[in-house]
C-alpha positions as CSV (number, residue, x, y, z in Angstrom):
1,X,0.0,0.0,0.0
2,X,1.4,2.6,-1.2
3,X,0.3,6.5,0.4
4,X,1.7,9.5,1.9
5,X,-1.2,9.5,4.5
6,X,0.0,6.5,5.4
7,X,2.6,5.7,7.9
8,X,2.7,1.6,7.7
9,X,1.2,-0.9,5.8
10,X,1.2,-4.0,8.8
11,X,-2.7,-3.2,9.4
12,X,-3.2,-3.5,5.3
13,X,-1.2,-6.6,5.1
14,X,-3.2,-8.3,8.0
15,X,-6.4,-6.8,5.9
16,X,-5.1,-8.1,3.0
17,X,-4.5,-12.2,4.6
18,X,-8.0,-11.8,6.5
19,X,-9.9,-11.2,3.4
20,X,-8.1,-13.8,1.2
21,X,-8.9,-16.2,4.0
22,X,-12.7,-14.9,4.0
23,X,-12.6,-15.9,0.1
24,X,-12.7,-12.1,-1.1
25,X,-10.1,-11.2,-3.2
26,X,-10.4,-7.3,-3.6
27,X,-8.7,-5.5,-1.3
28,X,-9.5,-1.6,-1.2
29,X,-6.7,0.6,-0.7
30,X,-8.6,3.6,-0.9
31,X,-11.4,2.7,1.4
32,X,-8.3,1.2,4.2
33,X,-7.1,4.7,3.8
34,X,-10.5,7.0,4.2
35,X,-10.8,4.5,7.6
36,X,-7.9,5.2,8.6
37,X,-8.1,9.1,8.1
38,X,-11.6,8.6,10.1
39,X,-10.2,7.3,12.8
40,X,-7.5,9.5,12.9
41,X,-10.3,12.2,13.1
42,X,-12.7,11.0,15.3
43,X,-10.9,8.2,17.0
44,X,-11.8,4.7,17.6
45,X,-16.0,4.0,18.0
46,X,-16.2,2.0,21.5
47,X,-20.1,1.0,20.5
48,X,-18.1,-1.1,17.6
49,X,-16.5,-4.1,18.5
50,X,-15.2,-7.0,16.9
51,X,-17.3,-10.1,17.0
52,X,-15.4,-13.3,17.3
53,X,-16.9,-17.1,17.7
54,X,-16.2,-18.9,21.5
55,X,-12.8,-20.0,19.6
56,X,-11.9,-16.5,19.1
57,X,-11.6,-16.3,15.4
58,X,-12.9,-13.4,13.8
59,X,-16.3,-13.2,12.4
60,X,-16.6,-9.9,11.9
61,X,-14.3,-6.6,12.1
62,X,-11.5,-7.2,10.2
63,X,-11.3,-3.6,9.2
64,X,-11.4,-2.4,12.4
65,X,-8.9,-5.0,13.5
66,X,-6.8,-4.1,10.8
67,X,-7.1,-0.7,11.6
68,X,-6.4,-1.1,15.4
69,X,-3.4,-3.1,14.3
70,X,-2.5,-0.1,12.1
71,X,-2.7,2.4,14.7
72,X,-1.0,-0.4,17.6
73,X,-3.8,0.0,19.8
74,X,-3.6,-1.4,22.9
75,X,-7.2,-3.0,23.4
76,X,-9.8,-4.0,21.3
77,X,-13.2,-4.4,21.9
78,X,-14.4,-7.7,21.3
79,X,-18.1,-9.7,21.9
């Protein structure tokens, strides 16, 4: 990924293996980014967490995960 707004591409690359183990193949640089300048904004949405199954693999969230990632956030909100 390659942008001057920007400043690593781990939380894309983690996007990137989520959705090619989800089946989906396109991966959306621009939309990674406009979440990314969001959050940077407004910061992270508590009322959104990530859903996981009682294994702990992801269900759902794998843009906010792979945001959080981005952004080395301490905690993440999971149910």
């Amino acid at each position: 990924m390659k942008s001057t707004a920007v400043k690593n591409d781990y939380g894309f690359n983690i996007y990137k293996k989520m959705q090619n183990a989800r089946g989906q193949t396109l991966h959306n640089v621009e939309r990674f980014t406009e979440l990314i300048k969001s959050i940077e904004k407004h910061g992270f949405c508590g009322e959104s967490n990530i859903l996981v199954d009682g294994n702990m693999q992801l269900i759902d969230g794998s843009h906010r995960l792979a945001c959080a990632l981005y952004f080395d956030a301490e905690r993440i909100p999971i149910r």
